[in-house]
ZADO-1210 file (C-alpha; in nm, 4 decimals, padded with zeros to 6 digits):
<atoms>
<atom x="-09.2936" y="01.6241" z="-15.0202" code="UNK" pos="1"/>
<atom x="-09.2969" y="01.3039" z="-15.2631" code="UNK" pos="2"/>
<atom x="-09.6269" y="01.1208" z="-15.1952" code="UNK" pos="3"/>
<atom x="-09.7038" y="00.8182" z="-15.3875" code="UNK" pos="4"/>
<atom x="-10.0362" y="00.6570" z="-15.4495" code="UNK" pos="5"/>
<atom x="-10.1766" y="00.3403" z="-15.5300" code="UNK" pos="6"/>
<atom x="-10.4549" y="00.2241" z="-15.7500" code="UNK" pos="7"/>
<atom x="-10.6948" y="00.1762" z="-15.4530" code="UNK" pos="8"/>
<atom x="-10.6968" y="00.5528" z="-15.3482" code="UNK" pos="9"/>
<atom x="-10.6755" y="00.6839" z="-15.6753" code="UNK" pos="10"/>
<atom x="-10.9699" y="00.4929" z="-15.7887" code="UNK" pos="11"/>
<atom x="-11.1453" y="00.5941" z="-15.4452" code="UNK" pos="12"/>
<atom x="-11.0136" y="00.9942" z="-15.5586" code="UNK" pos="13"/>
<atom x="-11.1389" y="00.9751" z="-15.8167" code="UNK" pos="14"/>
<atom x="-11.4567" y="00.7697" z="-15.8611" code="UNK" pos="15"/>
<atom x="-11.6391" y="00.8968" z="-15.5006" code="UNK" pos="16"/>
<atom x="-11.5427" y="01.2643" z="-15.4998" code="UNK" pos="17"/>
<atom x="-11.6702" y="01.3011" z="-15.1640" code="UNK" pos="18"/>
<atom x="-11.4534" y="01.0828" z="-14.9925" code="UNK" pos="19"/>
<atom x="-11.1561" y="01.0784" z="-14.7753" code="UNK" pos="20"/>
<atom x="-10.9609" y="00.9238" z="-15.0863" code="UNK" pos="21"/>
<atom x="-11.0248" y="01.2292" z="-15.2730" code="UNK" pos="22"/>
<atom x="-10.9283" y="01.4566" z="-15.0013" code="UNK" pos="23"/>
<atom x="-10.5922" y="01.3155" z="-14.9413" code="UNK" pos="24"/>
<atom x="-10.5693" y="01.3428" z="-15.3162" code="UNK" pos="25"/>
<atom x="-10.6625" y="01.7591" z="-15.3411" code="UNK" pos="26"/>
<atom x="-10.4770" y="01.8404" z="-15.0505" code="UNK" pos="27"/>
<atom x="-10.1406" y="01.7113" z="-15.1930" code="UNK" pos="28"/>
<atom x="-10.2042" y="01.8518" z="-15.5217" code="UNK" pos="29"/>
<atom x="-10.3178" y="02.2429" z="-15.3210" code="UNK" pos="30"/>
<atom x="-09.9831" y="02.1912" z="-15.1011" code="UNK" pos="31"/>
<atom x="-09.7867" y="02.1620" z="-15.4748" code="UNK" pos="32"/>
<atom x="-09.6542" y="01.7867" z="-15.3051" code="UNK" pos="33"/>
<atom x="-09.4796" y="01.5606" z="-15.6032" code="UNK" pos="34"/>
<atom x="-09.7261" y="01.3638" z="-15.6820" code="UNK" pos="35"/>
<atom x="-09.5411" y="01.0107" z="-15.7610" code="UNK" pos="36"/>
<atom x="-09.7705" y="00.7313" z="-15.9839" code="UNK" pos="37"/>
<atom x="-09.5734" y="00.4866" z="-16.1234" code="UNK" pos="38"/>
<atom x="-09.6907" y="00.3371" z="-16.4714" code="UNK" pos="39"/>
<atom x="-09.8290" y="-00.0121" z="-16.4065" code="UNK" pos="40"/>
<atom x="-10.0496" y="00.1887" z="-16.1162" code="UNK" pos="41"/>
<atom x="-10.1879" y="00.4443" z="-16.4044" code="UNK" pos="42"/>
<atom x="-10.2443" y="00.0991" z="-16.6225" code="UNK" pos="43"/>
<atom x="-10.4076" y="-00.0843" z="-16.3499" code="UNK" pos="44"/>
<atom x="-10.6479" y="00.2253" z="-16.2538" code="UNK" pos="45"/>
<atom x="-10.7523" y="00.2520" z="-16.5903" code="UNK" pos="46"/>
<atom x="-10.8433" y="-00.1428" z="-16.6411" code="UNK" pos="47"/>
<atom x="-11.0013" y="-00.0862" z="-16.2934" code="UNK" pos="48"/>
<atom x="-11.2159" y="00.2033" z="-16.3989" code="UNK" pos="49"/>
<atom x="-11.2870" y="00.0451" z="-16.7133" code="UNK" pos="50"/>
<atom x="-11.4047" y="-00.2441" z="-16.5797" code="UNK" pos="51"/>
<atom x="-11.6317" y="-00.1179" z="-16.2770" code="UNK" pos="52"/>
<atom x="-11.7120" y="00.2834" z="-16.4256" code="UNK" pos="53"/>
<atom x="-11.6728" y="00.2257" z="-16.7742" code="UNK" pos="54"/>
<atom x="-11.8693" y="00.6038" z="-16.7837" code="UNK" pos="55"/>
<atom x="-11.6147" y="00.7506" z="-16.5996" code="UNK" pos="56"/>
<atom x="-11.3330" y="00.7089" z="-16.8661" code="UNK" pos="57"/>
<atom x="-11.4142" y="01.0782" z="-17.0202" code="UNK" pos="58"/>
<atom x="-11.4091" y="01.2584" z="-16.7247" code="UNK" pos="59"/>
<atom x="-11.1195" y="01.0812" z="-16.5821" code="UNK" pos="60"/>
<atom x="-10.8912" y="01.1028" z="-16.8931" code="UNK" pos="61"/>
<atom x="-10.8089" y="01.4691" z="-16.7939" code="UNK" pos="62"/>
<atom x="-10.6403" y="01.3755" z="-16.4837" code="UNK" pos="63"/>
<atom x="-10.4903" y="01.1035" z="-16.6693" code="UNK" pos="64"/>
<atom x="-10.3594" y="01.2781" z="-16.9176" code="UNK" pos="65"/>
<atom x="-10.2126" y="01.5439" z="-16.6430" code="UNK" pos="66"/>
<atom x="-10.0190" y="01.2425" z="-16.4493" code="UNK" pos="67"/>
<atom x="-09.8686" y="01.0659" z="-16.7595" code="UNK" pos="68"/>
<atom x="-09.5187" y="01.2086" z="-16.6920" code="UNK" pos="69"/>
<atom x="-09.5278" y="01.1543" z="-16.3169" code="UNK" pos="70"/>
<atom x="-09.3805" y="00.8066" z="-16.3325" code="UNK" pos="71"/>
<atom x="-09.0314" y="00.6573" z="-16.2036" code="UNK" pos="72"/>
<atom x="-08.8456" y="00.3508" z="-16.2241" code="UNK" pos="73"/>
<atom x="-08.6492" y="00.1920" z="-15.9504" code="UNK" pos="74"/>
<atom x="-08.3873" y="00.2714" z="-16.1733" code="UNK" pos="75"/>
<atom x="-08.4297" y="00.6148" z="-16.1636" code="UNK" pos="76"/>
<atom x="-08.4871" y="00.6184" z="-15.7938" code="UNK" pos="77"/>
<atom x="-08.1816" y="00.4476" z="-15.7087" code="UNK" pos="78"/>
<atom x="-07.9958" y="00.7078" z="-15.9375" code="UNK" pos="79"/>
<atom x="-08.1329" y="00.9893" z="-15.7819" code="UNK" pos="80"/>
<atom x="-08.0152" y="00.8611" z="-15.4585" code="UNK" pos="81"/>
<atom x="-07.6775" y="00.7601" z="-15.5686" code="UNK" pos="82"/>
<atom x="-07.6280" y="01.1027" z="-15.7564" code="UNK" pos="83"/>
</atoms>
């Protein structure tokens, strides 16, 4: 399955571990689910995290660093489709 997230849940993930946020989050990545985060959602969660956890950069930048290739285009999308 192909879930995609936005910047509120994955700041909720991964800010207040034990939240629902987070749980959505874990269970995707145990079921192996594509995990779909387009760029300017990784950019805005970063600014966001900067702004509000500033001391949550280090320990975030793992998971960062993990979803840097999970990113699409609507170009891309509409190419798969079309292919």
């Amino acid at each position: 399955m192909r879930v995609l997230f936005d910047t509120n849940v994955l700041f909720s993930a991964l800010v207040f571990p034990s939240g629902l946020c987070h749980k959505a989050l874990s269970t995707a990545i145990l079921l192996g689910d594509e995990i779909v985060i387009p760029d300017y959602v990784k950019e805005e969660l970063v600014e966001t995290i900067e702004r509000k956890f500033p001391n949550k950069i280090p320990d975030i930048l793992p998971f960062l660093e993990t979803i840097s290739h999970v990113s699409f285009s609507s170009k891309t999308v509409f190419t798969e489709r079309n292919a």
